[in-house]
C-alpha positions in Angstrom: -28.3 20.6 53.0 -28.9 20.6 49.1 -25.6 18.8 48.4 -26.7 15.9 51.0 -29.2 15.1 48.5 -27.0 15.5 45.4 -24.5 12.7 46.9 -27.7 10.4 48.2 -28.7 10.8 44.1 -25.6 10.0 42.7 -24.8 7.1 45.2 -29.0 5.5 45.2 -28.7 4.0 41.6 -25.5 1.8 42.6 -26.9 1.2 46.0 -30.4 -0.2 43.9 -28.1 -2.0 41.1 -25.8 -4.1 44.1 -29.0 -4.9 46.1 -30.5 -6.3 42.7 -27.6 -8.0 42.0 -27.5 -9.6 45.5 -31.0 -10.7 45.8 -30.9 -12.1 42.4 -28.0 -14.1 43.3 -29.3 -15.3 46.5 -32.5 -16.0 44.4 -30.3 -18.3 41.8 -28.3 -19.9 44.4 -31.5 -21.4 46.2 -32.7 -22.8 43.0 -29.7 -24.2 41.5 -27.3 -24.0 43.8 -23.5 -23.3 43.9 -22.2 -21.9 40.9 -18.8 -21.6 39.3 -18.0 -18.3 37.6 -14.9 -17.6 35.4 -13.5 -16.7 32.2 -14.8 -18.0 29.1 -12.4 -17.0 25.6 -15.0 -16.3 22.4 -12.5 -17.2 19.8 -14.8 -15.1 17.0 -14.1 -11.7 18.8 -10.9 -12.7 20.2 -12.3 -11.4 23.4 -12.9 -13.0 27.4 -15.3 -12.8 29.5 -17.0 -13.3 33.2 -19.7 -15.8 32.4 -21.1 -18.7 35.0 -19.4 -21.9 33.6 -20.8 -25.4 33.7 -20.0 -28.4 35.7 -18.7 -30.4 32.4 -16.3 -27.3 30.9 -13.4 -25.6 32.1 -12.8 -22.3 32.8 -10.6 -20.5 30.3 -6.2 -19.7 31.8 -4.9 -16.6 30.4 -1.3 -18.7 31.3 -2.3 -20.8 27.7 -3.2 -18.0 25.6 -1.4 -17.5 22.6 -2.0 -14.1 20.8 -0.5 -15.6 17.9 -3.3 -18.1 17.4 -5.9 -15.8 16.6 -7.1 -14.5 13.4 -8.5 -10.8 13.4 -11.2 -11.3 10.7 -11.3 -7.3 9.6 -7.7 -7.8 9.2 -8.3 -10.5 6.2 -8.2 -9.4 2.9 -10.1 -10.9 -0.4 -7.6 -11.8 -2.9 -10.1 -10.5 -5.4 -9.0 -7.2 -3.4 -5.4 -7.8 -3.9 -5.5 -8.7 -8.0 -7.5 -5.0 -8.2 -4.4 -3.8 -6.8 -2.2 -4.9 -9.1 -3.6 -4.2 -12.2 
């Protein structure tokens, strides 16, 4: 009987999180109506992620992404760093 309640512990906080998630959605949806969710690139991080995306913008395609194109700023280095070096 004891591990009946162990499961229904483990499994209640994801039960609570997807109702919440659910009712807020239905909650958004009556108020503004359909929404459009997709990926949206941050080009500072060089990161994606699953945002809701407005009317006016489009949604970012993984097809067009170049890796090549971004520029890791930790991987920059002064050139005050690189004359230390040298010396």
């Amino acid at each position: 009987m004891a591990l009946h309640w162990i499961a229904l512990l483990i499994i209640l906080p994801f039960a609570v999180a997807f109702i919440y998630a659910g009712i807020h959605e239905y909650l958004r949806y009556n108020s503004e109506g359909k929404a459009s969710y997709g990926l949206v690139y941050n080009e500072e991080t060089g990161t994606t992620h699953v945002t809701g995306i407005a009317e006016d913008e489009e949604a970012y395609d993984p097809e067009d992404f170049d890796p090549n194109d971004y520029n890791n700023p930790e991987a920059r280095s002064d050139p005050e760093d690189e004359d230390r070096d040298k010396s």
